[in-house]
CHARMM-style PDB file with segment names, atoms N, HN, CA, C and O in Angstrom:
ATOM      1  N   UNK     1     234.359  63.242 113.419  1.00  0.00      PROA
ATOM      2  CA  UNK     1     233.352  64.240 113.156  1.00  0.00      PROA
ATOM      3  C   UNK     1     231.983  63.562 113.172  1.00  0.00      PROA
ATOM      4  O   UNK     1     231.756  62.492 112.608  1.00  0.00      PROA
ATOM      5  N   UNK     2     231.146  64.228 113.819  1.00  0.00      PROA
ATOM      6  HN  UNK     2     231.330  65.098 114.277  1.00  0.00      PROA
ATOM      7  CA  UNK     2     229.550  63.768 113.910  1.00  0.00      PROA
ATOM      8  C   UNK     2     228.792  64.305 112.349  1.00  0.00      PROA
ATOM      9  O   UNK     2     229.017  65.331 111.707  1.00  0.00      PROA
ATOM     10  N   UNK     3     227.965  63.326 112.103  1.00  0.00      PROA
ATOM     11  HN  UNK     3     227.782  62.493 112.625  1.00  0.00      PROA
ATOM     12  CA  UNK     3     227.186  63.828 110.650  1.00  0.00      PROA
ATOM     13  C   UNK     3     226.226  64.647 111.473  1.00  0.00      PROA
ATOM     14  O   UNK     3     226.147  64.637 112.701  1.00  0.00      PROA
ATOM     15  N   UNK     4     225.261  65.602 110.341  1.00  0.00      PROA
ATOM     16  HN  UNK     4     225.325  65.610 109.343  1.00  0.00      PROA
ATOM     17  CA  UNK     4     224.653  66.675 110.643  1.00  0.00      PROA
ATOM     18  C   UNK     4     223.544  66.132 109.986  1.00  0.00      PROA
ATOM     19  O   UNK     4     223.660  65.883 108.786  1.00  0.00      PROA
ATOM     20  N   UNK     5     222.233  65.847 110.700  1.00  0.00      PROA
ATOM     21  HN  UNK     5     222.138  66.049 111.675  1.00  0.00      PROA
ATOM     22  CA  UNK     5     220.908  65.678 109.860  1.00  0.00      PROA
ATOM     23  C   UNK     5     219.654  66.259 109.719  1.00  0.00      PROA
ATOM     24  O   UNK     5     218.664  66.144 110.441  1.00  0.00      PROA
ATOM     25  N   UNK     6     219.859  67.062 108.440  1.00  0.00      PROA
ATOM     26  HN  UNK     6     220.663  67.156 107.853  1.00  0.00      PROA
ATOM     27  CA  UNK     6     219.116  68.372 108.369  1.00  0.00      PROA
ATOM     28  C   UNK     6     217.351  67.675 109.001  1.00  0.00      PROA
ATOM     29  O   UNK     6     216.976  66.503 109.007  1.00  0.00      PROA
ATOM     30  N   UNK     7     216.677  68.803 109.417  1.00  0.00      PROA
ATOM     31  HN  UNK     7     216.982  69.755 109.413  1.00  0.00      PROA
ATOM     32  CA  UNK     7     215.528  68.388 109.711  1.00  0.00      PROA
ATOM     33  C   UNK     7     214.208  69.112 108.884  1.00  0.00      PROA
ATOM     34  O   UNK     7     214.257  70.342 108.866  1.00  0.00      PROA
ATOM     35  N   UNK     8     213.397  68.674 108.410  1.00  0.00      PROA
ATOM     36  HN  UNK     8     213.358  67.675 108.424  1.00  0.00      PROA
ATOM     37  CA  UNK     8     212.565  69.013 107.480  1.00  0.00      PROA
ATOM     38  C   UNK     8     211.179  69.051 107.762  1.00  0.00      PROA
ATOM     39  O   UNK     8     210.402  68.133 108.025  1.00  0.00      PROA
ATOM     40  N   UNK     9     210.943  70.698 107.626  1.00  0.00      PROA
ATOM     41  HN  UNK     9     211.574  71.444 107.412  1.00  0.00      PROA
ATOM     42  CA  UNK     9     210.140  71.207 108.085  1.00  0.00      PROA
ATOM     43  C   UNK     9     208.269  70.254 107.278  1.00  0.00      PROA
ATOM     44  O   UNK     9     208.123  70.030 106.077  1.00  0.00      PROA
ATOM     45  N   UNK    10     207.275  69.938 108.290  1.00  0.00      PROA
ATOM     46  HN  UNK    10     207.393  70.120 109.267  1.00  0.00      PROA
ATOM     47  CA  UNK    10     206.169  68.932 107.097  1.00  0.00      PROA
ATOM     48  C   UNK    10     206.025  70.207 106.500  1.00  0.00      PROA
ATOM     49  O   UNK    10     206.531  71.235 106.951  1.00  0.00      PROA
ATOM     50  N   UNK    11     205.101  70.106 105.144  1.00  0.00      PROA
ATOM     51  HN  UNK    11     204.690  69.271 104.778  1.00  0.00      PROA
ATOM     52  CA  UNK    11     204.683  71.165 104.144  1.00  0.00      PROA
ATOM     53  C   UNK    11     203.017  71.815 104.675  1.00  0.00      PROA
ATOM     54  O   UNK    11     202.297  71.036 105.300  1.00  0.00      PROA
ATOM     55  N   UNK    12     202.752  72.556 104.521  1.00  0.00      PROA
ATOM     56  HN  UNK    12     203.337  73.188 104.014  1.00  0.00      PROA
ATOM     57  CA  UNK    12     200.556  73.012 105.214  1.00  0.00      PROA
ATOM     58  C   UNK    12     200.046  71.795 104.834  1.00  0.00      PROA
ATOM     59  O   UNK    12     199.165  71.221 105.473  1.00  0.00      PROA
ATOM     60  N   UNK    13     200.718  71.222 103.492  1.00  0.00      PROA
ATOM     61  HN  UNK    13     201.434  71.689 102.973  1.00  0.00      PROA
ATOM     62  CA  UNK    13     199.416  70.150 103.038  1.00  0.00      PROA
ATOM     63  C   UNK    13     199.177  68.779 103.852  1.00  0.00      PROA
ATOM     64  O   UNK    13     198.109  68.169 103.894  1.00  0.00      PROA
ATOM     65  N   UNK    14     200.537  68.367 104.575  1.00  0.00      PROA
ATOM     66  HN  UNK    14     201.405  68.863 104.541  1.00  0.00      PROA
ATOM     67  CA  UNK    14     201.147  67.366 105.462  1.00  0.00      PROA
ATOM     68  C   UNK    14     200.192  67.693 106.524  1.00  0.00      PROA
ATOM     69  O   UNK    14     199.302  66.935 106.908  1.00  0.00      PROA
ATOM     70  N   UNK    15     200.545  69.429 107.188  1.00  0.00      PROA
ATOM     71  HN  UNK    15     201.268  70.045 106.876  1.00  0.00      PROA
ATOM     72  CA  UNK    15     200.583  69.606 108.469  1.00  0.00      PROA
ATOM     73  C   UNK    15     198.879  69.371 108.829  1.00  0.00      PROA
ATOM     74  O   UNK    15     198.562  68.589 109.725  1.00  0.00      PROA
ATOM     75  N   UNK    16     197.982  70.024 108.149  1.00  0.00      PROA
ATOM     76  HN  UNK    16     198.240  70.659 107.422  1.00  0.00      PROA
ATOM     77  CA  UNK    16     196.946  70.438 107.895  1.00  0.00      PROA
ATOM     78  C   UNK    16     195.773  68.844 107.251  1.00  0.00      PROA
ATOM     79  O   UNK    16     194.558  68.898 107.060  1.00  0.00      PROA
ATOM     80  N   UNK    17     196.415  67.978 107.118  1.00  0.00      PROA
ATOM     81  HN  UNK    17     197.402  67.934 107.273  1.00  0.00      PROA
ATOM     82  CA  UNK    17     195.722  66.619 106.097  1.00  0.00      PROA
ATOM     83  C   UNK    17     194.889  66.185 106.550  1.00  0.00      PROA
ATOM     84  O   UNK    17     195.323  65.234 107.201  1.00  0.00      PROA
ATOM     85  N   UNK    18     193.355  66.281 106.709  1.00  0.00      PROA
ATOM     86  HN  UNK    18     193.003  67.053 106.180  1.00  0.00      PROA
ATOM     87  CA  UNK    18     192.222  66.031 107.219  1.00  0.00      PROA
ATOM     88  C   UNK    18     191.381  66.394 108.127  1.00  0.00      PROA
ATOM     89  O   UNK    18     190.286  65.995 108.521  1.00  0.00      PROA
ATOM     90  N   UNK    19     192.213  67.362 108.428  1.00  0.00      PROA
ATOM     91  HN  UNK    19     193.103  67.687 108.108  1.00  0.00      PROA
ATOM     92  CA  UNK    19     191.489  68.402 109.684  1.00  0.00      PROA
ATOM     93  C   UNK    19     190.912  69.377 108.855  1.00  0.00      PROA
ATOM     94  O   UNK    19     189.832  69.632 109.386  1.00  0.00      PROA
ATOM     95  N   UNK    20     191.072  70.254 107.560  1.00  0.00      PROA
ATOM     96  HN  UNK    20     191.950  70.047 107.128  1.00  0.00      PROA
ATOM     97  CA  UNK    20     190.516  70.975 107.203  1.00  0.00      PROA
ATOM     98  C   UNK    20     189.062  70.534 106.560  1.00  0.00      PROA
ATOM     99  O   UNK    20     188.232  71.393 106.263  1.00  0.00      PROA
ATOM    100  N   UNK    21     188.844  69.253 106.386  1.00  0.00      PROA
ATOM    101  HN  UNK    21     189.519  68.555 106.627  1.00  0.00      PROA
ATOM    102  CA  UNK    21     187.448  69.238 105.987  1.00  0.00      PROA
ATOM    103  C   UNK    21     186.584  69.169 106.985  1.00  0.00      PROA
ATOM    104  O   UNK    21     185.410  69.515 106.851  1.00  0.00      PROA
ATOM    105  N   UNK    22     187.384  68.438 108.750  1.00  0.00      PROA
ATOM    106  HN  UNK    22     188.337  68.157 108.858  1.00  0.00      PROA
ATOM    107  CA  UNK    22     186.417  68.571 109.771  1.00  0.00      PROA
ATOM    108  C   UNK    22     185.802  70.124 110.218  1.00  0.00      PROA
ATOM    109  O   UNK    22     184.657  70.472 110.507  1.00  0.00      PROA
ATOM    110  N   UNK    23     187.215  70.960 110.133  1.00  0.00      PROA
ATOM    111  HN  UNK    23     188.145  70.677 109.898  1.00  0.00      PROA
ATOM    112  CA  UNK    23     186.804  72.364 110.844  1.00  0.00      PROA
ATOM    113  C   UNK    23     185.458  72.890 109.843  1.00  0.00      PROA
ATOM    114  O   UNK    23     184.444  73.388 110.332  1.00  0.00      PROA
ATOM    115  N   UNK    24     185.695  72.644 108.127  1.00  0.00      PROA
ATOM    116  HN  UNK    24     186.519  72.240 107.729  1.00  0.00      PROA
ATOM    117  CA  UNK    24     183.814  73.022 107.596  1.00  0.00      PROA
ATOM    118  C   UNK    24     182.840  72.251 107.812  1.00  0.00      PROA
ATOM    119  O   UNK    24     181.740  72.583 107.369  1.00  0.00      PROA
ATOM    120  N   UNK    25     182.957  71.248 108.414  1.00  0.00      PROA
ATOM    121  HN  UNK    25     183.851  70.979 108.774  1.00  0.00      PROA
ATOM    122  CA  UNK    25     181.840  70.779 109.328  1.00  0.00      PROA
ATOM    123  C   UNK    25     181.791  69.434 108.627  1.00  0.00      PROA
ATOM    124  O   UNK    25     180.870  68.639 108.812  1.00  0.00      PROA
ATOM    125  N   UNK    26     182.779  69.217 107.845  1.00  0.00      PROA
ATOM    126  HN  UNK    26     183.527  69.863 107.695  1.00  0.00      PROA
ATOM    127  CA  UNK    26     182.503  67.596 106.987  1.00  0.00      PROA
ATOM    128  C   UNK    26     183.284  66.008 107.477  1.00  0.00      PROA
ATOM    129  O   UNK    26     183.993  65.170 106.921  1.00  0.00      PROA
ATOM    130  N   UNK    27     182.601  66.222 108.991  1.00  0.00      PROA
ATOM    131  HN  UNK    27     182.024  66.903 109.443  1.00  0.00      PROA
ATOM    132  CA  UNK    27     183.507  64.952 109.337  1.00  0.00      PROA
ATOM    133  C   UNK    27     183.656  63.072 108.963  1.00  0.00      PROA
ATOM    134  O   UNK    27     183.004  62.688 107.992  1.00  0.00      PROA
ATOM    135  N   UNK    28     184.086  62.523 109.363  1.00  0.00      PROA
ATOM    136  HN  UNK    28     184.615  62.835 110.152  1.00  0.00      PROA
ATOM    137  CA  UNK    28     183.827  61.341 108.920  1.00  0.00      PROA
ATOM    138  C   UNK    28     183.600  60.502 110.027  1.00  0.00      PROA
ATOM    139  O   UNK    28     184.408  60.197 110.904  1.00  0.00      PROA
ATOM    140  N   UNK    29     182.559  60.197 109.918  1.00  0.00      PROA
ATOM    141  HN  UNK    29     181.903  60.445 109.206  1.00  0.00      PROA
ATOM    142  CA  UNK    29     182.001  59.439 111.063  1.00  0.00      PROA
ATOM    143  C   UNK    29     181.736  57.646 111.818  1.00  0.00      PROA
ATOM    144  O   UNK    29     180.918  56.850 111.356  1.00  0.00      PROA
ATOM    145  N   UNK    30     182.303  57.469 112.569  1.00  0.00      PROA
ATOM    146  HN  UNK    30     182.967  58.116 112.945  1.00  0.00      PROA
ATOM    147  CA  UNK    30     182.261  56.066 112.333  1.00  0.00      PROA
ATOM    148  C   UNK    30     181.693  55.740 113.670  1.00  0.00      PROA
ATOM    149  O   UNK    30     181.855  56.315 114.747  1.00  0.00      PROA
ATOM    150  N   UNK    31     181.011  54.717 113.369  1.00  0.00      PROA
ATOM    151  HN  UNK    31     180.880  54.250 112.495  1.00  0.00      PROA
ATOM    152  CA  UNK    31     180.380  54.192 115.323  1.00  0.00      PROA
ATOM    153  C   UNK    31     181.382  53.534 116.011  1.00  0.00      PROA
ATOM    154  O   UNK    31     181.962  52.616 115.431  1.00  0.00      PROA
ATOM    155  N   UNK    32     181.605  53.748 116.820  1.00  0.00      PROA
ATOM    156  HN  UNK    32     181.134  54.494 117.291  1.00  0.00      PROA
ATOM    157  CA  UNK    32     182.019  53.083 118.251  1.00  0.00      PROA
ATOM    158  C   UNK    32     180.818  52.290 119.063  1.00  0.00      PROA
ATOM    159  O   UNK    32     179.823  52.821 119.556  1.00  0.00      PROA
ATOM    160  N   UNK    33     181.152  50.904 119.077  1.00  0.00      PROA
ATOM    161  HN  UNK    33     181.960  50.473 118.676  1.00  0.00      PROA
ATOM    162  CA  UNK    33     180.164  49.984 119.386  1.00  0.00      PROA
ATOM    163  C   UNK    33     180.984  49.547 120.895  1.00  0.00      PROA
ATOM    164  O   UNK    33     180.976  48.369 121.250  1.00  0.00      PROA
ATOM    165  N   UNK    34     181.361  50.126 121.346  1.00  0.00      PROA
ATOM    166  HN  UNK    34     181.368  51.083 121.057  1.00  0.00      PROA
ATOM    167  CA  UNK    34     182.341  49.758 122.914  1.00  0.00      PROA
ATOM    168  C   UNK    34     180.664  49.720 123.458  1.00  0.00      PROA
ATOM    169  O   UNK    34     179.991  48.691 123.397  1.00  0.00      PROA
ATOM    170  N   UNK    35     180.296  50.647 123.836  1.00  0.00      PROA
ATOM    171  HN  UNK    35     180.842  51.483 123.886  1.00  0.00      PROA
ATOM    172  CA  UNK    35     179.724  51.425 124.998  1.00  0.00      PROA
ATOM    173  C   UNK    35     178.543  51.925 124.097  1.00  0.00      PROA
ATOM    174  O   UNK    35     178.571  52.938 123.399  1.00  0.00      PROA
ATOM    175  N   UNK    36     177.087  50.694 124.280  1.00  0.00      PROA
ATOM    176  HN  UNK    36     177.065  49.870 124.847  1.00  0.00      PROA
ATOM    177  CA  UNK    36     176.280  51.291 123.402  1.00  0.00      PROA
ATOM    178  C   UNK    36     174.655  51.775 124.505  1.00  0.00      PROA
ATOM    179  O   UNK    36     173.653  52.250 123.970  1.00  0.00      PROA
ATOM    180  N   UNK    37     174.775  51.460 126.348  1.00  0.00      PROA
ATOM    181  HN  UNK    37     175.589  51.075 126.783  1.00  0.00      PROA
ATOM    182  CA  UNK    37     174.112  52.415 127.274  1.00  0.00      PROA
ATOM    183  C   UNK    37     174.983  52.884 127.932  1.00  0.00      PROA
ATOM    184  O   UNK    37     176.003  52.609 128.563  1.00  0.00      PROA
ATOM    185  N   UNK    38     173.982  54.102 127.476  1.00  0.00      PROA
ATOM    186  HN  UNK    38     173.153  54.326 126.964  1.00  0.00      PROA
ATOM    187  CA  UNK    38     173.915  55.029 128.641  1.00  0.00      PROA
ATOM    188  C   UNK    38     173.537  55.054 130.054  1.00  0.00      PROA
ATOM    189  O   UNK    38     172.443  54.506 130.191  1.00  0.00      PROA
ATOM    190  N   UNK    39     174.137  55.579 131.410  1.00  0.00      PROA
ATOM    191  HN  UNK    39     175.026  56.024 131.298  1.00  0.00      PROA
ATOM    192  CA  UNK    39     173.812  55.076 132.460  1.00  0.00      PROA
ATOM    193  C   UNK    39     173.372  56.344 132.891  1.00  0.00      PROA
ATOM    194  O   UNK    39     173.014  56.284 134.067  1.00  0.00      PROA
ATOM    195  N   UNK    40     173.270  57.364 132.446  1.00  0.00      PROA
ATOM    196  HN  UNK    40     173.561  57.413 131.491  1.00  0.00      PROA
ATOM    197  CA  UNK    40     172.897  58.389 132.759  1.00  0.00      PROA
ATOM    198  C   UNK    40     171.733  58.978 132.387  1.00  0.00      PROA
ATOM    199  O   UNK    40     171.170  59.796 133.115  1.00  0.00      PROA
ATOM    200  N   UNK    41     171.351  58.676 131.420  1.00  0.00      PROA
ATOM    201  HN  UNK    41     171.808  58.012 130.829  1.00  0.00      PROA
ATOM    202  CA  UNK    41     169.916  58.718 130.304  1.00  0.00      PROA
ATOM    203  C   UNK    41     169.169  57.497 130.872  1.00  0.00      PROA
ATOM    204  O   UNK    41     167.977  57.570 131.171  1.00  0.00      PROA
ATOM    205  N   UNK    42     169.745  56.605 130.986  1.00  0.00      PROA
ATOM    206  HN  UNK    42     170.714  56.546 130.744  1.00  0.00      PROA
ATOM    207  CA  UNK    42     168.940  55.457 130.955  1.00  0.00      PROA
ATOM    208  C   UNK    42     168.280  55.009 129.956  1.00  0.00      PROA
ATOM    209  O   UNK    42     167.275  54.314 130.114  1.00  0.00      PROA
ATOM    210  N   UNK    43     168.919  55.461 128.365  1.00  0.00      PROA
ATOM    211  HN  UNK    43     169.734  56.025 128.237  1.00  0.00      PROA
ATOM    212  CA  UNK    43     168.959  54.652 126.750  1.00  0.00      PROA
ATOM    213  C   UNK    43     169.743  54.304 126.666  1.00  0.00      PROA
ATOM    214  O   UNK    43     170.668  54.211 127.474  1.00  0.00      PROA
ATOM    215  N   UNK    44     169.562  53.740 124.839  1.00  0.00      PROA
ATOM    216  HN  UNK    44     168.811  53.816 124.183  1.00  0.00      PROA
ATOM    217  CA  UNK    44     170.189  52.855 123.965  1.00  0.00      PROA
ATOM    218  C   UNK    44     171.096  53.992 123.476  1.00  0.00      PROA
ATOM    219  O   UNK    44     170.569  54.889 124.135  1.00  0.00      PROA
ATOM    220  N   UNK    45     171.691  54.365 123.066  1.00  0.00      PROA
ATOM    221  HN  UNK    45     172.119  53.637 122.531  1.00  0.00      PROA
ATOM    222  CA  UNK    45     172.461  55.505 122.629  1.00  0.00      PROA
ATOM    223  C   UNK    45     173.765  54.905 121.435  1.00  0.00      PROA
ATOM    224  O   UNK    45     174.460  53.891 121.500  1.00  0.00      PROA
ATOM    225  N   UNK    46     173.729  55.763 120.614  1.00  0.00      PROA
ATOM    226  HN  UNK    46     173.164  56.586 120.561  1.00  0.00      PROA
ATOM    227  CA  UNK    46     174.688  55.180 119.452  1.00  0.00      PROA
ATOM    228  C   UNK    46     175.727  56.066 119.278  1.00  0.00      PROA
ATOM    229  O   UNK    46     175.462  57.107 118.678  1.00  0.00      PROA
ATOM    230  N   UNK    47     177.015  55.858 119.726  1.00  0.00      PROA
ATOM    231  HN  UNK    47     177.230  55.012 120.213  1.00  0.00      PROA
ATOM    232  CA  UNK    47     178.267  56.926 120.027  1.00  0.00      PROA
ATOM    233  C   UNK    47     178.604  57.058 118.749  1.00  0.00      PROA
ATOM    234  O   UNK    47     178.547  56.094 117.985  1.00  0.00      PROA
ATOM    235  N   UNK    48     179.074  58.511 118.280  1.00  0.00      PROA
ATOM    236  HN  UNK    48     179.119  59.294 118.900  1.00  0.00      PROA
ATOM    237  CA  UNK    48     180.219  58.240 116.763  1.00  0.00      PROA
ATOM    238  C   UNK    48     181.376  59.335 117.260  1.00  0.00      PROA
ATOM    239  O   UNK    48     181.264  60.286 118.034  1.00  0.00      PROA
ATOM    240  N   UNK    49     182.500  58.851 116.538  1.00  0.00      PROA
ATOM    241  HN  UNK    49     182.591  58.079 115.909  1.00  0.00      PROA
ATOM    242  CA  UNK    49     184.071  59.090 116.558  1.00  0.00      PROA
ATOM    243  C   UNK    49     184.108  59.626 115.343  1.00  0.00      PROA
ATOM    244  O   UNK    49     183.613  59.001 114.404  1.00  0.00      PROA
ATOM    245  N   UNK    50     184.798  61.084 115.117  1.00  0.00      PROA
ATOM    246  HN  UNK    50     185.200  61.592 115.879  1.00  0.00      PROA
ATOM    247  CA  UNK    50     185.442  61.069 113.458  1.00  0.00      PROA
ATOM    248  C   UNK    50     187.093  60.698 113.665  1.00  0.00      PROA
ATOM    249  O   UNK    50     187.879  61.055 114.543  1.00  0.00      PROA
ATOM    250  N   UNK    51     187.216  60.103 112.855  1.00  0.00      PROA
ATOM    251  HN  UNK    51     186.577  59.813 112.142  1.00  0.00      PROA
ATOM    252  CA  UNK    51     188.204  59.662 112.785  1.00  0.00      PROA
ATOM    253  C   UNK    51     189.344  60.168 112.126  1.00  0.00      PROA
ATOM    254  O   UNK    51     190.367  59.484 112.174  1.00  0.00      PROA
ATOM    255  N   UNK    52     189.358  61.455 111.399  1.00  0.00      PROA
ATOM    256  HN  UNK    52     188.527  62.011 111.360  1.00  0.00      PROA
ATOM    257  CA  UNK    52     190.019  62.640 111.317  1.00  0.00      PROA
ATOM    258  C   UNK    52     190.591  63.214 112.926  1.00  0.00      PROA
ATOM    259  O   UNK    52     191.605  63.096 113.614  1.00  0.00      PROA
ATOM    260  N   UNK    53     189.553  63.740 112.991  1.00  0.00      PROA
ATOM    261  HN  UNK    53     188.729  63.836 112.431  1.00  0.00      PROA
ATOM    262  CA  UNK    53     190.165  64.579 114.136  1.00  0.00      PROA
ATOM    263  C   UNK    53     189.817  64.299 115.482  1.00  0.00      PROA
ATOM    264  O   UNK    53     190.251  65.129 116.282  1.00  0.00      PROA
ATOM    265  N   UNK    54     188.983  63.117 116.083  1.00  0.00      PROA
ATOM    266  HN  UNK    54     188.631  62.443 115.433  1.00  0.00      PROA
ATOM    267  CA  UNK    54     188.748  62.230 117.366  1.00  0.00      PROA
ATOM    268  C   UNK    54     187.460  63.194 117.804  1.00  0.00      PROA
ATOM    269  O   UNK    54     187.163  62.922 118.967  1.00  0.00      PROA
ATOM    270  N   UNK    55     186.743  64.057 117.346  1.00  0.00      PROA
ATOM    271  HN  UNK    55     186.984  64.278 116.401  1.00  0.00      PROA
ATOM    272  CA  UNK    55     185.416  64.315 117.777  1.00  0.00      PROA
ATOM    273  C   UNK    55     184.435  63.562 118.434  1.00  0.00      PROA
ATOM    274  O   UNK    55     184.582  62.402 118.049  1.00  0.00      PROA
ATOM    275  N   UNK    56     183.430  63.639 119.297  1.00  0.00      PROA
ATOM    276  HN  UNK    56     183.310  64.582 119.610  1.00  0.00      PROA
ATOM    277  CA  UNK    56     182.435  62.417 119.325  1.00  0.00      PROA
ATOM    278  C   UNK    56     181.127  62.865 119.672  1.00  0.00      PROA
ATOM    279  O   UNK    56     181.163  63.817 120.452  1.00  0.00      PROA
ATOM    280  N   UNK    57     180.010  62.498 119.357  1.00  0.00      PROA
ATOM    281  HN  UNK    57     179.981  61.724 118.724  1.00  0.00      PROA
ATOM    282  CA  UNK    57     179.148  62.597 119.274  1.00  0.00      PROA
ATOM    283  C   UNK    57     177.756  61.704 119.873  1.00  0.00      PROA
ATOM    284  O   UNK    57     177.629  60.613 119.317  1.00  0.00      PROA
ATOM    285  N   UNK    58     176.771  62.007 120.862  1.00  0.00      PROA
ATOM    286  HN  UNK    58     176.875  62.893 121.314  1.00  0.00      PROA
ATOM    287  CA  UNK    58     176.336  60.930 121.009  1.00  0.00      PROA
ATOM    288  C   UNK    58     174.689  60.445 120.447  1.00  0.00      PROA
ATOM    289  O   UNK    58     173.953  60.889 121.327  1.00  0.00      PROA
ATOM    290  N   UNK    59     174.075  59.956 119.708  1.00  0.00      PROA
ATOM    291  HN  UNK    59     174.673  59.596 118.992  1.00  0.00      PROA
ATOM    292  CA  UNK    59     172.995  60.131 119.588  1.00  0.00      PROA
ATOM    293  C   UNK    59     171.877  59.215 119.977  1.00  0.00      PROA
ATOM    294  O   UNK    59     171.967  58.082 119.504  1.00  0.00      PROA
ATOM    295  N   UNK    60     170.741  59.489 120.816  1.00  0.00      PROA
ATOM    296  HN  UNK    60     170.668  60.409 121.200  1.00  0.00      PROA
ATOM    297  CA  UNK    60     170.018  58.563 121.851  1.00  0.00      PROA
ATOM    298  C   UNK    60     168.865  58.697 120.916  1.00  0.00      PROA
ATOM    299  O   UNK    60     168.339  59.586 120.247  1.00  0.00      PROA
ATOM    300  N   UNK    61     168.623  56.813 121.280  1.00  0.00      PROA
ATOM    301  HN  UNK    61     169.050  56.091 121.824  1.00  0.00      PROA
ATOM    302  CA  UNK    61     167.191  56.792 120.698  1.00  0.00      PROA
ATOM    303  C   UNK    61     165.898  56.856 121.609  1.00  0.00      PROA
ATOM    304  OT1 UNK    61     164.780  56.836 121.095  1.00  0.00      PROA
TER     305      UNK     61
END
């Protein structure tokens, strides 16, 4: 006989864990220093990533 291994559904709080503060607009922001010109602007430009939910953002000086 084969065992049976129930599968368990995550809970909202699991499913949902850090995305709900991005969707009210409260992300967490971190720089990405890969790739700091722009070749298209032709600036210095400072990229950010949230790291919740992979958003990005670019802001040129």
């Amino acid at each position: 006989m084969t065992n049976v291994v129930p599968f368990k559904r995550p809970s909202p709080k699991q499913k949902h864990k850090g995305k709900t503060l991005c969707k009210s607009g409260f992300h967490k922001w971190q720089v990405v220093t890969s790739q700091q010109f722009d070749t298209k602007q032709g600036k210095l430009v400072t990229r950010y990533k949230c790291e919740r939910c992979g958003k990005e953002k670019v802001e040129a000086h």
